[in-house]
N, C-alpha and C positions, 0 to 999 in steps of 0.2 A: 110793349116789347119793341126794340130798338132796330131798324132794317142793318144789320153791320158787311151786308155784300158789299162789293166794290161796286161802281157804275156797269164794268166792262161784264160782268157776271149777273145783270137785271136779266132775270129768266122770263117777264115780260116780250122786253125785245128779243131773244136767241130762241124763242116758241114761235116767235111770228115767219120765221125764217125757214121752218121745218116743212118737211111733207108729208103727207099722211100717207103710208104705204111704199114709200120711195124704193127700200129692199123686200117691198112683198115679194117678186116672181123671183128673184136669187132667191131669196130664204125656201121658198117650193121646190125650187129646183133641187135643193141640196148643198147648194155654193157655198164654202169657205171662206169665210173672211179672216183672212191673217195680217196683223199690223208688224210691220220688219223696223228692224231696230234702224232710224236715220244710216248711220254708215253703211249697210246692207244697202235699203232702199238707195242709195247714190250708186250703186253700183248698176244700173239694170233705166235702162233707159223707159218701161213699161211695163203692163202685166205681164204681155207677151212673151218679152223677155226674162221675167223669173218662169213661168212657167216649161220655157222652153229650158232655162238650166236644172230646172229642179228634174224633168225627164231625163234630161243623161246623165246626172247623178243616180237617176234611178238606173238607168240602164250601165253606169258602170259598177254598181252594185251588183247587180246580175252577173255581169262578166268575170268579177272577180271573186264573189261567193262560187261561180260555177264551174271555173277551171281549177281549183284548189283549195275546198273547203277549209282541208286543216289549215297551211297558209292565213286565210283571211283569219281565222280564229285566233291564231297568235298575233296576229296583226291591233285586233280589237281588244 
């Protein structure tokens, strides 16, 4: 049988590079890992920074389900 990977994809060398456990204590803790599509990701200088918009999106989801349910309902 014939090797037909490319050099850049030798699983050899990108195994040597790994770490054993690296997301253990996120994966314990419960943590999310979410991959944002390139254009997204440019927008947001850090985690910190999506996290902190992704809360006042939560919070004006709140405000505006809470002041006029029917409202938001035609709205969606």
């Amino acid at each position: 049988m014939e090797d037909d990977l490319r050099p850049e994809y030798d699983l050899r060398q990108l195994l040597k590079r790994g770490v054993r456990g690296k997301y253990l204590i996120n994966y314990r803790a419960g943590s999310n890992l979410v991959l944002l599509e390139p254009d997204v990701a440019r927008a947001f200088s850090d985690e910190h920074a999506v996290n902190e918009t992704l809360r006042l999106v939560i919070q004006l989801t709140k405000i505006r389900v809470g002041k006029n349910p029917k409202r938001a309902r035609r709205a969606g």
